[in-house]
C-alpha positions as CSV (number, residue, x, y, z in Angstrom):
1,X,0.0,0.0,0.0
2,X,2.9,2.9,1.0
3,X,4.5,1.6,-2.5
4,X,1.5,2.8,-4.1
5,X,2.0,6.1,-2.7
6,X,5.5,6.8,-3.8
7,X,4.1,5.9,-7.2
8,X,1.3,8.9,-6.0
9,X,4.5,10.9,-5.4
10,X,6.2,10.9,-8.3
11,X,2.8,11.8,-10.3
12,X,3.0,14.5,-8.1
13,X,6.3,15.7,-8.9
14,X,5.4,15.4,-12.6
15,X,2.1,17.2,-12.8
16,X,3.4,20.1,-10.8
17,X,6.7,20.2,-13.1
18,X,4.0,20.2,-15.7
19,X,1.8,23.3,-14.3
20,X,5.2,25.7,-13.8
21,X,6.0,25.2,-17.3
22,X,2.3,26.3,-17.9
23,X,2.5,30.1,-19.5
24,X,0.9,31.3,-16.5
25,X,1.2,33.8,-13.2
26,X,2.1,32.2,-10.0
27,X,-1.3,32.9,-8.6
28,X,-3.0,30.3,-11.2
29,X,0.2,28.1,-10.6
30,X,-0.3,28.0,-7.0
31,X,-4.2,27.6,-7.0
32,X,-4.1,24.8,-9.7
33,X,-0.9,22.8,-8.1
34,X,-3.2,23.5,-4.6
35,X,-6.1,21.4,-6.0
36,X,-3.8,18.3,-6.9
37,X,-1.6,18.4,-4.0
38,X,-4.9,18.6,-1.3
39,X,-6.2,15.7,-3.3
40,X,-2.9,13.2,-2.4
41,X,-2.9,14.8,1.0
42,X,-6.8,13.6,1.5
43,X,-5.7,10.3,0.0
44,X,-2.5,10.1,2.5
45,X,-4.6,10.2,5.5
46,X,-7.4,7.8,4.1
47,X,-3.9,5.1,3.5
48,X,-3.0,5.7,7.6
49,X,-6.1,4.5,8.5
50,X,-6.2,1.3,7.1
51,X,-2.5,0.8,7.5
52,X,-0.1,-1.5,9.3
53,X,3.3,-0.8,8.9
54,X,5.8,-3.5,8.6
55,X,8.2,-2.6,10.2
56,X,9.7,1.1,12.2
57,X,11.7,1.9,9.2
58,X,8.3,1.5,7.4
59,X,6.9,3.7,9.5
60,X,9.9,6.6,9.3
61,X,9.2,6.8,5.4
62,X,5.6,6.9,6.4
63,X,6.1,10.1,8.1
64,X,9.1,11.8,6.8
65,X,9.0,10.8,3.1
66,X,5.3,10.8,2.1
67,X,3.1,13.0,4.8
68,X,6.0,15.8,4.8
69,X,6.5,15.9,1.7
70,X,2.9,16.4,0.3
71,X,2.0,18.7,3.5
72,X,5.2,21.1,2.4
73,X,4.1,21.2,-1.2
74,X,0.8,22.5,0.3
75,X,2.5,25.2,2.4
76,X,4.6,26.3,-0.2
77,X,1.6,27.0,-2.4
78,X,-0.6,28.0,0.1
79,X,1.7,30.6,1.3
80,X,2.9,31.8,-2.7
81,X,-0.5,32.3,-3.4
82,X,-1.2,34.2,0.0
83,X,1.9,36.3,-1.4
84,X,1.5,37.2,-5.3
85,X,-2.1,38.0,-4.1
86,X,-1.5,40.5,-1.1
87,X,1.6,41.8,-2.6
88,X,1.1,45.8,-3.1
89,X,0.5,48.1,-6.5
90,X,2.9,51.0,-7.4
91,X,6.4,51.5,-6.7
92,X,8.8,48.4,-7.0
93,X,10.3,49.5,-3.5
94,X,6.9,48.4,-1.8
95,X,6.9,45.4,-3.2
96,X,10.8,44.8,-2.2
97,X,9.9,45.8,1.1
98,X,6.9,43.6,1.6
99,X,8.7,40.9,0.1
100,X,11.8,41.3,2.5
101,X,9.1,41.4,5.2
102,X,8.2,37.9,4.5
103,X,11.8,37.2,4.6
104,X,12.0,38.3,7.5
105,X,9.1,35.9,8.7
106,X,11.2,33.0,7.5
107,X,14.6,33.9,9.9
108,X,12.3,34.2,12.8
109,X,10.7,31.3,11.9
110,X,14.8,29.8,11.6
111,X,15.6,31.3,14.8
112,X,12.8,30.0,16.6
113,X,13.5,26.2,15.2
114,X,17.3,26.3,14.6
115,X,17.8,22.9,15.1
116,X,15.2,21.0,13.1
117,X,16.2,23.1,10.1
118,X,20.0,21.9,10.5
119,X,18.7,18.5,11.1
120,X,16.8,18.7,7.9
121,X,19.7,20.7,5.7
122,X,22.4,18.1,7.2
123,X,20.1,15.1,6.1
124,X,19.9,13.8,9.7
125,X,18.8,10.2,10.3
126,X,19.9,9.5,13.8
127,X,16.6,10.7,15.5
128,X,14.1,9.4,13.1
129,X,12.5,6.8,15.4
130,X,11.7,9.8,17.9
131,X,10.5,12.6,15.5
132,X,8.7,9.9,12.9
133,X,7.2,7.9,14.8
134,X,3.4,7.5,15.4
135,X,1.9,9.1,18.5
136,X,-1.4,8.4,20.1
137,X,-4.3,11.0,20.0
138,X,-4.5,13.8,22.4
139,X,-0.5,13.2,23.0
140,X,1.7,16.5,22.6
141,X,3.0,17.1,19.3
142,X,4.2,20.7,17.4
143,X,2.0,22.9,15.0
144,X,4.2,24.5,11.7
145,X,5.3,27.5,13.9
146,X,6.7,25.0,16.6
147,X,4.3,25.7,19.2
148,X,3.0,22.3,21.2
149,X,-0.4,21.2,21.0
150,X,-2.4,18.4,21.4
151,X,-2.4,16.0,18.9
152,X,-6.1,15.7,17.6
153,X,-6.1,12.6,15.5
154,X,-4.5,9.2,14.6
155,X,-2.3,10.4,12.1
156,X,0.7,12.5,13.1
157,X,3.9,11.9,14.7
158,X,6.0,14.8,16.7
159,X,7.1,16.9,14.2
160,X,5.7,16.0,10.7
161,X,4.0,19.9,10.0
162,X,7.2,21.6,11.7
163,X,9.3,19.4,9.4
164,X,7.5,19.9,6.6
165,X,7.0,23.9,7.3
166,X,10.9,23.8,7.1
167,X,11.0,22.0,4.1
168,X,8.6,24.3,2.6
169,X,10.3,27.6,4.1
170,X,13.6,26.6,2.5
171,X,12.0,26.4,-0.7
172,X,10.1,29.7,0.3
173,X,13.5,31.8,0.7
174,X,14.9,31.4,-2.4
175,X,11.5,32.1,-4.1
176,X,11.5,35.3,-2.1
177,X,15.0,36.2,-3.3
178,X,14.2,35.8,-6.9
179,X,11.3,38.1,-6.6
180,X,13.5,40.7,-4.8
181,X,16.8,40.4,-7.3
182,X,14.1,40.6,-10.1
183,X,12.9,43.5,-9.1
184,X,16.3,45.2,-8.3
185,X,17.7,43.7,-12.1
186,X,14.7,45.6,-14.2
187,X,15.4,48.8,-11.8
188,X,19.1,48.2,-12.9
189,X,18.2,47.4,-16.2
190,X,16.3,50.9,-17.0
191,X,19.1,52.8,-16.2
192,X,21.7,50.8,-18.4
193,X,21.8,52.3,-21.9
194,X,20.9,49.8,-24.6
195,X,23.6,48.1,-26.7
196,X,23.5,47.7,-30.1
197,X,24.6,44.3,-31.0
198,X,24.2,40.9,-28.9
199,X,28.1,39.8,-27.5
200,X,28.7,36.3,-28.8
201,X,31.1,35.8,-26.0
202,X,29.8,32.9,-23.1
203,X,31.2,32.4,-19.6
204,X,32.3,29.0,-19.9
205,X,33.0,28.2,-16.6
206,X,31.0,27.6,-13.7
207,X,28.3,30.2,-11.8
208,X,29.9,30.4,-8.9
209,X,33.6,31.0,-10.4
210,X,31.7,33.9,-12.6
211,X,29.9,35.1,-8.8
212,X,33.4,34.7,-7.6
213,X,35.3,37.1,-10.0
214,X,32.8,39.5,-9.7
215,X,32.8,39.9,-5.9
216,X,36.4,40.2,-6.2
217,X,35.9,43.1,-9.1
218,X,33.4,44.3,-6.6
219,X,35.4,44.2,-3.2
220,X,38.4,46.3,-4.7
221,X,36.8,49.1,-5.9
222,X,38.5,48.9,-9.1
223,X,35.4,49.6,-10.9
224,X,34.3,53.8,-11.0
225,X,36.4,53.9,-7.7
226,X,34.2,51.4,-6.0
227,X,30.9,53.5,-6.5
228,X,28.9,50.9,-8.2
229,X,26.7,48.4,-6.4
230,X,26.9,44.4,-6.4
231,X,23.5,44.2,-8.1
232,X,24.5,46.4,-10.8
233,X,27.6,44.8,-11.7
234,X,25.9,41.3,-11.6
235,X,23.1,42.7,-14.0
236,X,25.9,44.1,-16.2
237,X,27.5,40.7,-17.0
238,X,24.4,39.5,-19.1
239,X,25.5,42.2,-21.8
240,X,28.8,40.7,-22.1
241,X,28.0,36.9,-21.5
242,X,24.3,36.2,-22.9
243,X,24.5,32.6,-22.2
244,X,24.8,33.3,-18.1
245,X,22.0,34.2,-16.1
246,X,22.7,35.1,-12.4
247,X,19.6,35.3,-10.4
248,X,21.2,34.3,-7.0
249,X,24.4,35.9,-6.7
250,X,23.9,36.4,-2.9
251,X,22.9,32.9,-2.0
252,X,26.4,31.6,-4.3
253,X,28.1,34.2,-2.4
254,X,26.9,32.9,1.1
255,X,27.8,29.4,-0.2
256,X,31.5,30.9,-1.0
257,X,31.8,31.8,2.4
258,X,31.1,28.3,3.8
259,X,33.4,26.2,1.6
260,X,35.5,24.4,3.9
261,X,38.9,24.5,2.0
262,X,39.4,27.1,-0.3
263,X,37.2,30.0,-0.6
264,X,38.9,31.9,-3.8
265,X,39.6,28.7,-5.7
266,X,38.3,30.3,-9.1
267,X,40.7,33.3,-8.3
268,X,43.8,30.8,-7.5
269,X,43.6,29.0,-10.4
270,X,43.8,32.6,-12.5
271,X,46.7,33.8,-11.1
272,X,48.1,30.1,-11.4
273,X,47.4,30.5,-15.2
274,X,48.7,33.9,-15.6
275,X,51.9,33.2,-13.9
276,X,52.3,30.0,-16.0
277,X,51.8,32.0,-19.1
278,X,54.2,34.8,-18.0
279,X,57.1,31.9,-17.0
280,X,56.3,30.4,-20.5
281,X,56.5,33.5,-22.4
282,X,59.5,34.9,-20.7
């Protein structure tokens, strides 16, 4: 029966990879996925009833792979489509602001439930059998915003909606940071005067080496005596390498910062290169 349902879950996945691909706004995105994803979640708790698991491992997929899953595809959605249809008219800076403001949501949301998002981004396994496990009506459990409560059916196990709200607010940042750099990139973009023909040069290395030489451009204010701003430099590279987007400079840049070995590899190798060429051509 729970096989069945990871064939239900990867119907899932492809109808909703279906629906974004859809020409449509992400307010008819989020209402259509909405009406699929409540359907597998109604189905979910109709399996529990009429099932007996096999085993405790059995059970731990129960929880964390199928009811977590589906129940953070329906916070995601729920919460875009409370988003795109609250946020504000006029200026781009209200809508920056009110989409920073649901940023800021999300941290306190992180700082309130630190450790079950670190379990989650470190792929923990080692407490499984306490936060996956079954537990009996009217027994304690915690809501998506991590407050307790008493459990109110025979379905749940400790932490399936915080667990799945993190899943789902992970998901939820980087939405929120496209929204913002896409705002900031078309107010960049009406103050860049228009070129005449399309560069057929292409960055043919990786993102983050491109992120990486641009921070470094950035951080020595070799460009107009450092008075120009990350986001404009970032949305100036398109013009000379069409075949690069960068959407997420800032995440790639906070991912920089936690590489445990070297943090200016791309940068090393250059200088390693240019030496090279200087010792050859000597």
């Amino acid at each position: 029966m729970i096989g069945h349902f990871y064939q239900v879950r990867s119907q899932l996945e492809n109808d909703l990879e279906k629906i974004n691909k859809e020409e449509q706004n992400d307010i008819f995105t989020a209402r259509k996925s909405l009406v699929i994803i409540r359907e597998c979640c109604r189905q979910l708790s109709s399996l529990h009833i009429q099932c007996d698991f096999k085993n405790r491992e059995e059970e731990i997929h129960f929880f964390k792979e199928l009811k977590c899953y589906y129940y953070s595809q329906l916070f995601y959605h729920q919460d875009i489509l409370e988003i795109e249809t609250n946020i504000p008219n006029g200026d781009k800076k209200f809508k920056q602001d009110f989409l920073k403001e649901q940023l800021q949501k999300l941290n306190e949301h992180f700082s309130h439930n630190r450790f079950l998002y670190a379990y989650y981004r470190g792929g923990g396994t080692e407490r499984d059998h306490q936060y996956f496990t079954a537990i009996r009506k009217y027994e304690t459990k915690f809501n998506d915003q991590g407050r307790e409560m008493l459990c109110e059916d025979d379905y749940s196990c400790i932490y399936d909606m915080l667990y799945a709200r993190v899943i789902s607010n992970d998901r939820l940042e980087k939405y929120l940071h496209k929204g913002i750099m896409k705002l900031e990139e078309t107010e960049i973009q009406s103050q860049v005067p228009p070129i005449t023909h399309r560069s057929k040069l292409e960055w043919t290395e990786s993102k983050a080496a491109l992120v990486e030489l641009l921070y470094a451009l950035y951080s020595s204010n070799c460009i107009n005596n450092g008075k120009v701003d990350i986001k404009e430099l970032v949305a100036s590279t398109k013009y000379i390498f069409p075949n690069i987007e960068i959407s997420d400079h800032y995440r790639i840049f906070i991912d920089l910062q936690n590489r445990k070995n070297n943090r200016t590899k791309f940068i090393d190798t250059l200088r390693t290169s240019l030496m090279e060429r200087l010792d050859r051509e000597e």
